[in-house]
C-alpha positions as CSV (number, residue, x, y, z in Angstrom):
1,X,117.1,111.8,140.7
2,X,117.5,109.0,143.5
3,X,115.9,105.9,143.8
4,X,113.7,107.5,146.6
5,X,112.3,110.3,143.8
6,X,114.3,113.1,145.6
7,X,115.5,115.4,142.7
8,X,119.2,117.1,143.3
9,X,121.0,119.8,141.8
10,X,124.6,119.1,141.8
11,X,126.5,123.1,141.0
12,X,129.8,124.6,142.5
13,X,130.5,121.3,143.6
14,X,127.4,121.2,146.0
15,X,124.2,119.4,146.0
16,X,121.1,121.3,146.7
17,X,117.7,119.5,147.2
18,X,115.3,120.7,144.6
19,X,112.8,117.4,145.4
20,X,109.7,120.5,146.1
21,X,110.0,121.1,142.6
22,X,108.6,117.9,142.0
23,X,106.2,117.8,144.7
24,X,104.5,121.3,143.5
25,X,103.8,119.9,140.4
26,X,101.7,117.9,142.1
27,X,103.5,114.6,141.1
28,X,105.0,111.8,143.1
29,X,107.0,109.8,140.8
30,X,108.9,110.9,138.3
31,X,110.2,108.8,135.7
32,X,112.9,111.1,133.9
33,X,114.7,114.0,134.8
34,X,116.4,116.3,132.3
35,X,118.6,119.8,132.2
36,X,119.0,122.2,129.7
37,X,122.6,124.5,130.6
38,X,121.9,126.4,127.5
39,X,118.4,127.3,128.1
40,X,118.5,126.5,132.7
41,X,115.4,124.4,131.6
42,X,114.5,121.3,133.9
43,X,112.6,118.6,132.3
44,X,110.6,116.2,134.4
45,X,108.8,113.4,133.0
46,X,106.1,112.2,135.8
47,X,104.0,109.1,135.6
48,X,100.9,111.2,134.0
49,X,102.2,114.3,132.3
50,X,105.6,116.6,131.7
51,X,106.8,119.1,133.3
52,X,108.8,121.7,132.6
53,X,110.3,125.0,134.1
54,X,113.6,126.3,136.0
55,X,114.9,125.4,139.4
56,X,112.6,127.6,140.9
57,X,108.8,126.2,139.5
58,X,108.0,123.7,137.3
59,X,104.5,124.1,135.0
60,X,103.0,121.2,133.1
61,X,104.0,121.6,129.5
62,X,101.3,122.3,127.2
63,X,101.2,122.6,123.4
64,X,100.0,125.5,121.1
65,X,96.8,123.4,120.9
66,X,96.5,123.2,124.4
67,X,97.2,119.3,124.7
68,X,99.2,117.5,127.6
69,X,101.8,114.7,126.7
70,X,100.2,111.9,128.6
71,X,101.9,109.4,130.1
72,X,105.9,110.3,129.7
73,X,108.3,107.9,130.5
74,X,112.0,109.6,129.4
75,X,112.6,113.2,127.8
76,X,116.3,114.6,126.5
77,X,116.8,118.1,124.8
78,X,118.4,116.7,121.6
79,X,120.0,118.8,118.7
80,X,118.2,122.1,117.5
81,X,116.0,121.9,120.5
82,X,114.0,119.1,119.8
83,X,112.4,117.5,123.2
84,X,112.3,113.3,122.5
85,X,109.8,112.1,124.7
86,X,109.1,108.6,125.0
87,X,106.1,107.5,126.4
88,X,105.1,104.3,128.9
89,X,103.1,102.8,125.8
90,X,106.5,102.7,123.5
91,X,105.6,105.8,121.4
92,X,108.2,108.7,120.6
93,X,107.0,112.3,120.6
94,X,109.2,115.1,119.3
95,X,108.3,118.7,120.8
96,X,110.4,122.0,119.5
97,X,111.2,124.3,121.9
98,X,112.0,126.7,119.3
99,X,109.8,129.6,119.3
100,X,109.8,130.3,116.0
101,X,108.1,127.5,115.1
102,X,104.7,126.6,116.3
103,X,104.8,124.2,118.9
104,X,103.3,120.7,118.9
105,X,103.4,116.7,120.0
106,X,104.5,115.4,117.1
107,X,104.6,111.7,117.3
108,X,107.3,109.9,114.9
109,X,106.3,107.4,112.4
110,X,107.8,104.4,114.0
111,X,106.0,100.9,115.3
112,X,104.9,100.7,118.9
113,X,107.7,99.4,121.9
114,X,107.7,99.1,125.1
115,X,111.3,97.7,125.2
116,X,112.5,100.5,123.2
117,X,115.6,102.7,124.6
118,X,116.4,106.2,124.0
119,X,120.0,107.7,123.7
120,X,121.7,110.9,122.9
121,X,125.2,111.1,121.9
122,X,127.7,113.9,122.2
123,X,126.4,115.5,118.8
124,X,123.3,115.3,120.4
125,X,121.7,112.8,118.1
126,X,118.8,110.5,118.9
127,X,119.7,106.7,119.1
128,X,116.6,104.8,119.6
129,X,118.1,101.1,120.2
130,X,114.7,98.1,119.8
131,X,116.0,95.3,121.9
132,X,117.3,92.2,120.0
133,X,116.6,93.7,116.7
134,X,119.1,96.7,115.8
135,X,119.8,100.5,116.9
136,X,119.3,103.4,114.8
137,X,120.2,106.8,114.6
138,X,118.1,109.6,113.4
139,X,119.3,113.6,112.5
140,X,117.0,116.5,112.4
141,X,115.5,116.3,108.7
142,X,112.7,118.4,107.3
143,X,110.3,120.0,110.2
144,X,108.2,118.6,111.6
145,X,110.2,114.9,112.2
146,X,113.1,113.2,112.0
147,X,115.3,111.5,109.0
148,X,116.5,107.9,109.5
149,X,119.8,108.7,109.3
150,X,121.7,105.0,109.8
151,X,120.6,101.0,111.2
152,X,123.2,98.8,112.8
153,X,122.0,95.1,113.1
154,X,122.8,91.5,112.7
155,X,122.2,91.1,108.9
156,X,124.0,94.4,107.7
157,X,126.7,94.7,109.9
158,X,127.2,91.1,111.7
159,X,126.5,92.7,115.1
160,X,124.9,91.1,117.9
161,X,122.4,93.3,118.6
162,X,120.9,91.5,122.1
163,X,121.9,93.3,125.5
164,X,120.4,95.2,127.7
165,X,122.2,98.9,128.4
166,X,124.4,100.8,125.7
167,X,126.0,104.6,125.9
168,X,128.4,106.3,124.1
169,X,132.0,107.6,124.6
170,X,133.8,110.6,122.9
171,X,134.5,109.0,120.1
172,X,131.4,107.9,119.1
173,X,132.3,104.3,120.4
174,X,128.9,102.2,121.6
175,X,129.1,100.2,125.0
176,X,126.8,97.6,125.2
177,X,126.2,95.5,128.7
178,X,125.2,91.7,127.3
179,X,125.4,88.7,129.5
180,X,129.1,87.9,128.7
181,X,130.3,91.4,129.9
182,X,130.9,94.5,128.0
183,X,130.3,94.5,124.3
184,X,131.6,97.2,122.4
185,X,131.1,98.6,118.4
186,X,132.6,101.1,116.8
187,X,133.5,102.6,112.9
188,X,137.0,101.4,111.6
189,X,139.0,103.9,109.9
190,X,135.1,105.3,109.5
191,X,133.7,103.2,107.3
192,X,131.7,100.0,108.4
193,X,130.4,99.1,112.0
194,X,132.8,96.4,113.7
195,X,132.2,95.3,117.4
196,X,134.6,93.3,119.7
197,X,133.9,91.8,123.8
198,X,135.4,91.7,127.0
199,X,134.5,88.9,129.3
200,X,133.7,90.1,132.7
201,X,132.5,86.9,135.2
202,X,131.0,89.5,137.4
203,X,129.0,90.2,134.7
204,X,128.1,86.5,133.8
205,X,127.0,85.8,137.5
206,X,124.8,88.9,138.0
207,X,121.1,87.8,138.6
208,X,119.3,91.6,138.2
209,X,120.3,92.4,134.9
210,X,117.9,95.4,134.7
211,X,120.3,97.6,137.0
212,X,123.0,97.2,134.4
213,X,124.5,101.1,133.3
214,X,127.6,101.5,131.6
215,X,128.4,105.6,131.2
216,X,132.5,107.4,130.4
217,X,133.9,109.4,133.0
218,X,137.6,110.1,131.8
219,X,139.4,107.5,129.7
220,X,137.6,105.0,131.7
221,X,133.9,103.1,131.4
222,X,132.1,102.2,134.0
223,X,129.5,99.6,134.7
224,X,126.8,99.6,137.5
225,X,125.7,96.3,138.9
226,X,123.7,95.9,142.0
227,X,126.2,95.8,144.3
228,X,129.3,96.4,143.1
229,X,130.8,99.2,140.7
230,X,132.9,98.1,137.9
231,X,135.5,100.2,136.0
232,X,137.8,99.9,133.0
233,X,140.0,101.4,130.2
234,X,137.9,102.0,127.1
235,X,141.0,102.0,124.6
236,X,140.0,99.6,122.3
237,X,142.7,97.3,121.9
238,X,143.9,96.8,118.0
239,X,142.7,93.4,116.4
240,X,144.7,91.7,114.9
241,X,143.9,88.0,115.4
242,X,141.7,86.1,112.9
243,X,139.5,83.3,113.4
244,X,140.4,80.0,111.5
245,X,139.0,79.3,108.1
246,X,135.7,77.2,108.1
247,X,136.5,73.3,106.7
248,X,133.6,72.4,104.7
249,X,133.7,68.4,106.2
250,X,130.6,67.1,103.8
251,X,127.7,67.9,101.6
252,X,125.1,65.6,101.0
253,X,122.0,65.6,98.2
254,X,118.4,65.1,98.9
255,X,119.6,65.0,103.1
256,X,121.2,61.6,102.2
257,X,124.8,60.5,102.0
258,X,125.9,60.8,98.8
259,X,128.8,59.4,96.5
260,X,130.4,61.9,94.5
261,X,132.0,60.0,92.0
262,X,129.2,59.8,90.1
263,X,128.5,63.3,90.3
264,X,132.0,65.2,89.6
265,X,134.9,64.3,87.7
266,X,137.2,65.3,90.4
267,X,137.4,65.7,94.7
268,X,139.1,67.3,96.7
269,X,139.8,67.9,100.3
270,X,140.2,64.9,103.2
271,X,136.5,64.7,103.5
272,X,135.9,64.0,99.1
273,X,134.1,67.2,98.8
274,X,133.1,67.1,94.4
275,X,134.8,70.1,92.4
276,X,133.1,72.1,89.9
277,X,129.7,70.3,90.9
278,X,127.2,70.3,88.0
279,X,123.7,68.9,88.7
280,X,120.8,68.5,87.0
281,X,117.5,70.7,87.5
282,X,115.9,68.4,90.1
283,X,118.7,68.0,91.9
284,X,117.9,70.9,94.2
285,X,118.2,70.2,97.7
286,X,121.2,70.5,99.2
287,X,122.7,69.8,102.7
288,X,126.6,71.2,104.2
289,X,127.9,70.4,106.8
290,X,131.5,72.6,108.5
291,X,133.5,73.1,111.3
292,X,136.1,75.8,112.5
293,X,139.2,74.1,114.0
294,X,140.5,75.5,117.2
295,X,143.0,74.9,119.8
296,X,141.6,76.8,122.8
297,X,139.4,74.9,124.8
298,X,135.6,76.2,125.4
299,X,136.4,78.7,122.9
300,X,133.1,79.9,121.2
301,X,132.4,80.1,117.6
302,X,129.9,81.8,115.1
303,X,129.4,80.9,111.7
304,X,127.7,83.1,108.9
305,X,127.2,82.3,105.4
306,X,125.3,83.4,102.7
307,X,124.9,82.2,99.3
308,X,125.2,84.1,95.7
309,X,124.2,85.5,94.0
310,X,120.7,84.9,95.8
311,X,122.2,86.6,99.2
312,X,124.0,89.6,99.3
313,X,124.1,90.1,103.1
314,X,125.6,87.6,105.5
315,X,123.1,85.6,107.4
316,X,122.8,85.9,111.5
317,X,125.9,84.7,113.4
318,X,124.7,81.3,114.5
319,X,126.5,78.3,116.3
320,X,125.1,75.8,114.0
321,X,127.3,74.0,111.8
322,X,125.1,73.1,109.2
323,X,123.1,74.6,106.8
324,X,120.1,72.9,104.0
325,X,119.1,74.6,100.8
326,X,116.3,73.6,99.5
327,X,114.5,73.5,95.9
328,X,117.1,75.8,94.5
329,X,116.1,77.3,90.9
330,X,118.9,76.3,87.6
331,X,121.5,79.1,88.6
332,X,125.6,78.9,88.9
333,X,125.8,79.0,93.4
334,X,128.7,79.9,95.5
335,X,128.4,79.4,99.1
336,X,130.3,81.5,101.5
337,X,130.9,80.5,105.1
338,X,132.9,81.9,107.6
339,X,133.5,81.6,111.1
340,X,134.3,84.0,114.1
341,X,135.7,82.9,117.8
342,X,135.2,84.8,120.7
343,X,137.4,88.1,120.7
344,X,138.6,88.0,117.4
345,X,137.9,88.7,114.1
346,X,136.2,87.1,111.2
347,X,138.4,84.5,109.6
348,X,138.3,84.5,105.6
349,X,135.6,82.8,104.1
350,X,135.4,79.0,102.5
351,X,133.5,78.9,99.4
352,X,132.2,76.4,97.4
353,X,130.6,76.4,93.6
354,X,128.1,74.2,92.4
355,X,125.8,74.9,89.2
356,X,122.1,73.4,88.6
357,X,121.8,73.1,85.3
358,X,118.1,74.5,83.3
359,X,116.0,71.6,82.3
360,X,116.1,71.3,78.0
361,X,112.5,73.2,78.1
362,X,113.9,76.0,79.8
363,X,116.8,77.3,77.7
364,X,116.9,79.3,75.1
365,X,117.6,77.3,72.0
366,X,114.3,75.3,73.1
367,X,112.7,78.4,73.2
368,X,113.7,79.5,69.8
369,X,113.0,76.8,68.4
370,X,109.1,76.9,70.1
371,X,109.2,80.7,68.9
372,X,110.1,79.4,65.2
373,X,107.4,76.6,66.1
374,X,104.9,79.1,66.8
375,X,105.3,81.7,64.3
376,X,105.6,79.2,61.5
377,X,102.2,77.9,62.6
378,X,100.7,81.3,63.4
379,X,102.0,82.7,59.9
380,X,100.1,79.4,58.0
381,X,97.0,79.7,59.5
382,X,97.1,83.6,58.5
383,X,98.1,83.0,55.0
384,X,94.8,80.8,54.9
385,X,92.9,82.9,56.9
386,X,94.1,85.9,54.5
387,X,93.3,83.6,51.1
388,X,90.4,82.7,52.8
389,X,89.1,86.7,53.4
390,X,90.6,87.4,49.6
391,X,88.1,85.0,48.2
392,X,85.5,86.0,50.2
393,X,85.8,89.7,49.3
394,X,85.8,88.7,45.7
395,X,82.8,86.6,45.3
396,X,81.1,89.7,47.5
397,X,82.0,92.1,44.8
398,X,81.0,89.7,42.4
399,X,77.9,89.1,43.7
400,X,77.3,93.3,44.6
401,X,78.3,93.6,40.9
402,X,75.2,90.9,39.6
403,X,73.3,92.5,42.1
404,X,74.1,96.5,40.5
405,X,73.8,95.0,36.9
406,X,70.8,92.9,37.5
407,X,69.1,96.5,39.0
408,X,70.2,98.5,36.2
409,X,68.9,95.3,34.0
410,X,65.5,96.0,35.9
411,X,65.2,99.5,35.7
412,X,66.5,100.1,31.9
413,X,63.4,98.3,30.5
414,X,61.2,100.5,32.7
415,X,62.7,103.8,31.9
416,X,63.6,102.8,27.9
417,X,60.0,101.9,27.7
418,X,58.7,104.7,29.1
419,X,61.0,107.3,27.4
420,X,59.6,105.7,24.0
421,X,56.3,106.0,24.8
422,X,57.4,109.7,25.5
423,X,59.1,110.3,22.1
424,X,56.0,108.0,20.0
425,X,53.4,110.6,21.7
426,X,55.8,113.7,20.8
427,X,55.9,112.6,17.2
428,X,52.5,111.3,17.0
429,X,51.5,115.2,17.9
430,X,53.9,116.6,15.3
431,X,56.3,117.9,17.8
432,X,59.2,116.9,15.6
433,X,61.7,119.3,17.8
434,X,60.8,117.9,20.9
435,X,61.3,114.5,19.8
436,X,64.6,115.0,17.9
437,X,65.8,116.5,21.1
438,X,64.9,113.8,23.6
439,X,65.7,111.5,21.1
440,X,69.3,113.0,21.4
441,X,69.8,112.8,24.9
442,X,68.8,109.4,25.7
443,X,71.1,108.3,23.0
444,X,73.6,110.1,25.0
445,X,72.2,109.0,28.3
446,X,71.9,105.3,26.8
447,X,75.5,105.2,26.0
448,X,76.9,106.7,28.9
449,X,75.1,104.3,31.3
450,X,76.2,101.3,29.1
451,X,80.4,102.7,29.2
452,X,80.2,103.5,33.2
453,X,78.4,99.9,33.7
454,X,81.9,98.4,32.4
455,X,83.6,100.3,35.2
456,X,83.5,100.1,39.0
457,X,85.0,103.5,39.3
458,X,84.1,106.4,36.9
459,X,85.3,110.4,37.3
460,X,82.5,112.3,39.1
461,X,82.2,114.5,36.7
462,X,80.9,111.6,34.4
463,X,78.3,110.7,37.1
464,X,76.8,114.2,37.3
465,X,76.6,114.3,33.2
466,X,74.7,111.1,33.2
467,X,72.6,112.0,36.0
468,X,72.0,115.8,33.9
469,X,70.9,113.9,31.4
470,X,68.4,111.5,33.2
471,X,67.0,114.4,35.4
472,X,65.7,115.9,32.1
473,X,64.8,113.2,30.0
474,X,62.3,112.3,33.3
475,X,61.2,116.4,33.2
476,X,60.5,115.9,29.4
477,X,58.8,112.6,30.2
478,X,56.7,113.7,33.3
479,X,55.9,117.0,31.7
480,X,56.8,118.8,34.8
481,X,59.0,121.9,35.9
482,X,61.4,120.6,38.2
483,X,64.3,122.6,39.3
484,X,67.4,120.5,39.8
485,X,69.9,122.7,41.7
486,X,73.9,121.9,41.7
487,X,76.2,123.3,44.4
488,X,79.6,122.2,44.4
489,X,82.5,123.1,47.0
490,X,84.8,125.3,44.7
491,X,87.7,122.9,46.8
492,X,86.0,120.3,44.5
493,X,87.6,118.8,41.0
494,X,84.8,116.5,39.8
495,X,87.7,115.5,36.6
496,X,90.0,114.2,39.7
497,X,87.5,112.5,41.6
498,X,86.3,108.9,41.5
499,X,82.9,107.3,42.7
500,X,81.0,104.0,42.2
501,X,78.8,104.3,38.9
502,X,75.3,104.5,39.4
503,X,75.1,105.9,43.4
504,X,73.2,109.1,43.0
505,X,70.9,108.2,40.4
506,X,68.4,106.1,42.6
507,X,67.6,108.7,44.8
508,X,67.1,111.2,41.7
509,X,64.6,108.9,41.1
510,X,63.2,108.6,44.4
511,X,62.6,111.7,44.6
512,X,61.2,112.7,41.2
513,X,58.6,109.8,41.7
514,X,58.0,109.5,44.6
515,X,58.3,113.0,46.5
516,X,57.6,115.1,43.6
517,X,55.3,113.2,40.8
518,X,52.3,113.6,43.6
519,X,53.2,117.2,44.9
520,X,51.6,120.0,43.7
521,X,53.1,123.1,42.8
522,X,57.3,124.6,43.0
523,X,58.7,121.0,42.7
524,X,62.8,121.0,43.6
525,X,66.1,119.0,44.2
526,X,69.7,120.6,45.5
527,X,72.2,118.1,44.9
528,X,75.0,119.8,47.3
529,X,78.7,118.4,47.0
530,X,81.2,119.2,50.2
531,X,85.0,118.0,50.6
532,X,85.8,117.1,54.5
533,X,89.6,115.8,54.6
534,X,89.0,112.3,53.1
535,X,85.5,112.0,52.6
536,X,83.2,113.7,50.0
537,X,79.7,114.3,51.2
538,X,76.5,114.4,49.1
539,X,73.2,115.9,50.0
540,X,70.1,115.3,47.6
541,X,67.1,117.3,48.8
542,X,63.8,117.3,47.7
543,X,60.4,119.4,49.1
544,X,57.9,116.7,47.9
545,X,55.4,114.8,49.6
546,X,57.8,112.7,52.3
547,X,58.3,109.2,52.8
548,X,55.3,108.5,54.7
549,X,52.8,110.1,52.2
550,X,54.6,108.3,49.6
551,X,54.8,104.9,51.6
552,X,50.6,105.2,51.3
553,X,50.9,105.5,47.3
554,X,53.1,102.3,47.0
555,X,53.0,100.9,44.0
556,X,55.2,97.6,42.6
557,X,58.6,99.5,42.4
558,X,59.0,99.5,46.2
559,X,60.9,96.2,46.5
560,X,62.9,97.8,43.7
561,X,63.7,101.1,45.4
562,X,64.5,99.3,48.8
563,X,66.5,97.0,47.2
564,X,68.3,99.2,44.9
565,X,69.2,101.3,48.2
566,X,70.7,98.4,49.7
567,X,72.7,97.6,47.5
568,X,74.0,101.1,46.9
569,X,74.7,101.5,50.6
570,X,77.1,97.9,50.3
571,X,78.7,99.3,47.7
572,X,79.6,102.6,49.3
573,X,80.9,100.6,52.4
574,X,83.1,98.4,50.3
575,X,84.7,101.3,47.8
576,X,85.0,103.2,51.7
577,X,86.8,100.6,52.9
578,X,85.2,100.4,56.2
579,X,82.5,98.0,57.2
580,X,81.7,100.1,60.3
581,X,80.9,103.5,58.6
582,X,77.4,104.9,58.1
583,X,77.6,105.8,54.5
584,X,73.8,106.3,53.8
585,X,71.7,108.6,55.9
586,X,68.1,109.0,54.8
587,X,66.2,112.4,56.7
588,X,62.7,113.3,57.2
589,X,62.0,117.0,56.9
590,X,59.7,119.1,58.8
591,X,58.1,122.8,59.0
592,X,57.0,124.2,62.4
593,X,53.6,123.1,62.1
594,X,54.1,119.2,61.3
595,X,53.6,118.8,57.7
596,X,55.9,117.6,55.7
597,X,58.5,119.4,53.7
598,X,60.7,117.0,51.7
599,X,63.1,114.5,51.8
600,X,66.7,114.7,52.6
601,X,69.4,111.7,51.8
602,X,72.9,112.1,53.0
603,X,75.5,109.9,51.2
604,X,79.0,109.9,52.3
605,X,82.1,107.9,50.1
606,X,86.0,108.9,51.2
607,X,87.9,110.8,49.0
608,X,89.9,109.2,46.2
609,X,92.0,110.8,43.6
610,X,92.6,109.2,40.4
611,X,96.2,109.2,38.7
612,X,97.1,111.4,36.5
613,X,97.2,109.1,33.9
614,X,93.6,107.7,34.1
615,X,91.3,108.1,31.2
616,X,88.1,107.6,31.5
């Protein structure tokens, strides 16, 4: 394509005019023309939309969704078919012209540029070069896309990465136009990016810069300036000269001038720069100052330098010849500095150590010793706090102890009184049977309330003999038929179970006066005993009046009931061990049409086993 948008087919060593392809498309500028000799495909990039086509007829290029690329700037056929278009706003589309895959614009994942610049090298891979910043290279990764394959710029690879046309040779070589002449950067032996120059004045007076082009022809390279046509040999020459080693000429603390003497046993060097500097935390802002020697004259230098271990990369080549760190964290340094002249390579670096010592509260025998501070302190105030909770759990039990004893204190009067009232009016009508009988079981009873008191565990079989006992001693007393029903889990060894004393007994009695002595007719309790893992759950049921036709019969004993449950339920939570379980439930029951049908109470205490050499 000439500068006067006429499009020319160069073949058989002829040039044939094919600008009417471009005009039937019905554009008038072109921006980028490119052929296929595989496929005999042209590409044209117009100022609106592609085209594509043969040297016959070009037809705008649609996708399979029927959208238009708008706007191309440049288009290449790189590797596996892939279009690259790059449009006037900076984007990069890819475009497959492989029919086996459905085509599409697909745009590539990379910021906006309008100074971006395309390039294909012989394995027809896509360099996309961002001016001033770096060049990269990309290969055909998973479709759709492409993978980032490799970045040269100034931090990785020490390349100067500002100039304005690049291309590639053969060997894989880059050729860079910059304002000093032709740059060039290439692999040694393969393995890291190294670049070298050639001065060219012609170069260095040219005024239109953006008509620089450097392409191969041959063993040669070729530069295009605006009115002249420069050529060369692009054998790079072998390098074997070194740049002189940077002379590190003063460093200075705090951006003062600073006597080292004071600092560092020892100095070395013309300029009394301190060995083996050691400095303390504060000390932390530090100032060098270097120089490359050189006996050339107007011979330009670079320095780079980079500092570890908090660097790992070289900085930017700069002509500066100092360099200020400041506020530096306690750490062991070494700065690296090196220098480069023009045309040769990087001369060995000058380093210098220094170490910023940790203030006393940040190493680690202080912090031991605040550790041992610390847990010495937090293990004292636990020991108390512990003591403290161990007394406080013991003058709880004491007090739920006083509280059970003065209950039982309460209700033994009441019941002994009654039951000889009971036994009086069975002897004063000459039932001598009856009365020798109940006089035999609340002996019995009598004894085995005053043994379990002793205790604050007692075998659950014990608890259901004593509470046998009471529930017929209160039958003989009240003159009643009441059927008291046992069910016990077969999974259940009363003998190898044990329970606070006294837990069940209250709501026997509950429900004997209070649901049953008003009811009239069947009068019954089911005691029901079930093992669940860990806990043992007991069910007393009764089908008397409820709680809320007893509630209207109160008499004196309620404080006594509500208190005696209250106490029952603290003691179930302490022997349970957990102050946040439920272990008293308390259930109204009723039938379908309202009325009351009993009572149910629900207590739950976790399993425990006794050893097998308890006796009780």
């Amino acid at each position: 394509r000439t500068r006067q948008v006429q499009l020319y087919l160069l073949r058989d060593g002829l040039l044939e005019n094919k600008t009417h392809l471009v005009k039937a498309s019905g554009q008038q500028f072109p921006m980028s023309v490119s052929y296929d000799a595989a496929s005999g495909k042209i590409l044209v990039a117009n100022d609106s939309l592609m085209t594509i086509g043969n040297e016959w007829k070009l037809d705008t290029l649609f996708d399979s969704g029927h959208a238009i690329m708008p706007n191309p700037e440049k288009v290449m056929i790189a590797e596996n078919d892939q279009l690259i278009i790059k449009s006037q706003d900076g984007d990069v589309f890819l475009y497959s012209l492989n029919t086996k895959n459905e085509n599409y614009f697909y745009k590539l994942p990379i910021s906006t540029s309008v100074e971006r610049t395309l390039k294909l090298d012989h394995e027809k891979k896509l360099w996309i070069y961002d001016k001033g910043k770096n060049i990269s290279r990309y290969t055909h990764g998973h479709s759709p896309g492409l993978a980032l394959e490799e970045v040269i710029d100034t931090y990785s690879d020490n390349i100067n990465t500002s100039f304005y046309h690049f291309n590639f040779d053969q060997n894989g070589t880059i050729w860079c136009v910059n304002n000093k002449g032709i740059q060039y950067i290439y692999k040694k032996n393969g393995k890291k990016w190294q670049s070298g120059e050639f001065a060219i004045y012609e170069i260095r007076d040219a005024a239109y810069t953006d008509w620089f082009k450097v392409v191969e022809s041959e063993q040669l390279m070729w530069v295009n300036l605006k009115n002249q046509l420069l050529y060369f040999d692009r054998k790079i020459p072998e390098r074997t000269a070194k740049s002189a080693n940077v002379i590190l000429e003063e460093v200075q603390l705090h951006n003062q001038v600073t006597s080292w003497d004071n600092f560092s046993d020892s100095l070395y060097s013309y300029f009394e720069i301190p060995r083996d500097l050691q400095l303390k935390y504060h000390e932390n802002t530090l100032t060098f100052f270097y120089n490359c020697p050189t006996t050339v004259e107007d011979l330009g230098s670079a320095y780079s330098y980079r500092l570890l271990p908090q660097d790992t990369i070289w900085s930017k080549p700069s002509e500066s010849k100092s360099i200020s760190f400041s506020q530096l964290r306690p750490a062991q340094y070494t700065l690296q500095i090196r220098s480069r002249n023009t045309g040769m390579e990087w001369g060995d670096p000058t380093s210098f150590s220094f170490l910023i010592r940790k203030p006393f509260w940040d190493t680690i025998w202080f912090r031991i010793f605040l550790l041992l501070l610390v847990s010495g302190f937090v293990a004292w105030v636990f020991r108390i706090r512990l003591r403290q909770e161990r007394v406080k759990g013991e003058v709880k039990s004491q007090l739920l102890e006083l509280e059970m004893r003065a209950l039982r204190a309460q209700m033994n009067p009441h019941f002994i009184y009654n039951a000889l009232n009971s036994i009086q009016s069975l002897v004063a009508t000459n039932q001598t049977a009856s009365a020798n009988k109940y006089i035999s079981k609340f002996a019995r009873l009598l004894r085995q309330v005053l043994e379990n008191s002793k205790q604050s565990e007692i075998h659950l079989s014990r608890e259901l003999d004593s509470l046998r006992l009471y529930v017929d001693l209160e039958k003989l007393r009240l003159d009643e038929e009441v059927k008291f029903i046992e069910h016990i889990e077969e999974t259940i060894a009363p003998a190898a179970i044990l329970i606070p004393p006294l837990v069940l007994q209250p709501f026997i009695e509950n429900a004997l006066w209070h649901g049953l002595s008003s009811k009239k007719g069947e009068k019954i309790i089911k005691l029901t005993i079930t093992d669940d893992q860990d806990w043992i759950h007991f069910s007393i049921v009764d089908n008397g009046i409820g709680r809320i036709m007893a509630a209207s019969l109160k008499s004196s004993s309620t404080y006594h009931e509500s208190t005696a449950m209250l106490v029952t339920e603290q003691r179930l939570r302490d022997f349970n061990g957990d102050i946040n379980s439920i272990p008293l439930e308390i259930e109204d029951l009723f039938s379908s049409d309202g009325s009351s049908e009993g009572t149910r109470v629900l207590l739950h205490v976790r399993k425990k086993l006794s050893s097998p050499t308890s006796t009780q």
